[in-house]
C-alpha positions as CSV (number, residue, x, y, z in Angstrom):
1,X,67.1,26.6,60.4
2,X,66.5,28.8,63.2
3,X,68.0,32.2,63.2
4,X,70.6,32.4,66.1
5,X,71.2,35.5,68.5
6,X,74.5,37.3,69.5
7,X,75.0,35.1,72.7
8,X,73.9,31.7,71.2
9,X,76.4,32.3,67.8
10,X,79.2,33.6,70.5
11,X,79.2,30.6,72.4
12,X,79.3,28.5,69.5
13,X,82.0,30.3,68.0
14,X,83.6,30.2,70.9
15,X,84.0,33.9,70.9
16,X,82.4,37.0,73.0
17,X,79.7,38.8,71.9
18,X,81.7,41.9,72.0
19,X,84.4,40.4,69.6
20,X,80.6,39.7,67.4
21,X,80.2,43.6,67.5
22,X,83.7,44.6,66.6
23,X,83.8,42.5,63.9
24,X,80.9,43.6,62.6
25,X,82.1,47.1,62.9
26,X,85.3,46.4,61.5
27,X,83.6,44.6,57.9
28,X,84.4,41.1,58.8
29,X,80.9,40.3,59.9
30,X,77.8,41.8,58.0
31,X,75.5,43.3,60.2
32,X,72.7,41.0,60.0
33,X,69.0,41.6,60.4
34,X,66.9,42.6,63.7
35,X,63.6,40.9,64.7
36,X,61.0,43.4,65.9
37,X,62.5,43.3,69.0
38,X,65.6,45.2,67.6
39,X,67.5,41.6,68.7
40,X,70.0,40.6,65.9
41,X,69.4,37.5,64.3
42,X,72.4,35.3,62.9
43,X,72.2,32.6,60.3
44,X,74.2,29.4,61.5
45,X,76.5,30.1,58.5
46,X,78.4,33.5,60.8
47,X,79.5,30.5,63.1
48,X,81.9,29.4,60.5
49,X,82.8,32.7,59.6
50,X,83.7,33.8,63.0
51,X,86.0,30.6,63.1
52,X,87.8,31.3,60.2
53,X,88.7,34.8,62.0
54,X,89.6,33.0,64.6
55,X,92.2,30.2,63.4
56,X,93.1,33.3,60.9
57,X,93.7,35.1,64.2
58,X,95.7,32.5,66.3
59,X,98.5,32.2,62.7
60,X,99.0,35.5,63.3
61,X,97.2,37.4,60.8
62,X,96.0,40.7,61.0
63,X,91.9,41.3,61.0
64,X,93.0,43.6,57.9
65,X,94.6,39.9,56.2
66,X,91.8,38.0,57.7
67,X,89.2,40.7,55.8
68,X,91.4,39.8,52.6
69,X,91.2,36.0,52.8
70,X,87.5,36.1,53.5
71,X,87.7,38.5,50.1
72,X,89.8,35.7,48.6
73,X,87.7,33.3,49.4
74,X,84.6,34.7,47.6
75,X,86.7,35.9,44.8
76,X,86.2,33.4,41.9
77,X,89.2,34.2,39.8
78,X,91.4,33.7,43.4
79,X,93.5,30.6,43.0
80,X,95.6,28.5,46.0
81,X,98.4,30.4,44.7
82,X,96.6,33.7,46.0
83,X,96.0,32.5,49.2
84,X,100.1,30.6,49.3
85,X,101.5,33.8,48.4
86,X,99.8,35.7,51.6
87,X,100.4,32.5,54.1
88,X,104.1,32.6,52.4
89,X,104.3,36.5,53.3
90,X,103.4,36.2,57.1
91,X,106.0,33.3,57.6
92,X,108.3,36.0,56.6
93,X,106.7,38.4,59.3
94,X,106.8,35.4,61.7
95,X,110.8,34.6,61.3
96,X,111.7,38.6,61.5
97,X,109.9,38.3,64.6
98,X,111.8,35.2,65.8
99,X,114.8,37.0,65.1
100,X,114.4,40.3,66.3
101,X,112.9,38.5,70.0
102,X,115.6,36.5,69.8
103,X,118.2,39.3,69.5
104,X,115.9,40.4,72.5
105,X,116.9,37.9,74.4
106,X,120.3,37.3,74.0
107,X,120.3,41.5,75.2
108,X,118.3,40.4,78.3
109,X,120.4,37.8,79.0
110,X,124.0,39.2,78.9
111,X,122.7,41.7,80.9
112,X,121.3,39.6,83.7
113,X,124.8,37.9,83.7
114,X,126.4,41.5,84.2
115,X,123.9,41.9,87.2
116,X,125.8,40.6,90.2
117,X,122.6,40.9,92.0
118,X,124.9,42.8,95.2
119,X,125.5,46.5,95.3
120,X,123.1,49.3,95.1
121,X,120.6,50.0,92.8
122,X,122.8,53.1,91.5
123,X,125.0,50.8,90.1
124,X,122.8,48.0,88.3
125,X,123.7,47.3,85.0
126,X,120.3,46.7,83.7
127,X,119.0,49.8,84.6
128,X,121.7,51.5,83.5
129,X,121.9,50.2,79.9
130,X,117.8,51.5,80.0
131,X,119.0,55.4,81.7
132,X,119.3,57.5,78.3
133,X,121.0,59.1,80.5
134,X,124.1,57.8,79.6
């Protein structure tokens, strides 16, 4: 197979070839070899590997988590249970989130219903409740 370069393995990642580089930088990517040229040459294999990062990316998991389930995945003594116990772990990250935008909202909201949207700007109470001032 032939050896890919930075912009072909980008596009058929469906990433940039800066996000290549940072990965590389950041472990998730090994830094491959150059041709005489100094161009980098990728096998068709970091294709896959850059979208794993990416799905692992778009659930919400960290490029430090994503560097541990590509470790996981390697790791022969790793079983599904491993890899449960992580995706279990972020859910709980996910729902604190839910919760804490939601309390974020309800805030938001009551105070929009405070705002008569008249008066002067001294006396909005959304921009009063954010004065720490008070």
């Amino acid at each position: 197979m032939k050896p890919l370069s930075i912009g072909q393995a980008a596009r058929r990642a469906g990433v940039g070839v800066e996000t290549i580089r940072f990965y590389e930088r950041q472990g998730l990517l090994e830094v491959p070899p150059r041709r005489a040229s100094g161009y980098r040459q990728y096998d068709e294999s970091v294709v896959a590997r850059l979208q794993f990062i990416r799905r692992a990316k778009d659930l919400g998991f960290t490029l430090h988590e994503t560097k541990d389930l590509l470790s996981l995945r390697v790791d022969p003594k790793t079983t599904c249970q491993d890899v449960k116990g992580r995706a279990q772990v972020k859910i709980a990250e996910i729902d604190e989130k839910i919760r804490q935008l939601q309390r974020m909202r309800k805030a938001l909201s009551n105070l929009t219903k405070a705002c008569g949207s008249r008066g002067p700007i001294s006396e909005c109470p959304i921009l009063e409740c954010l004065d720490p001032a008070d």
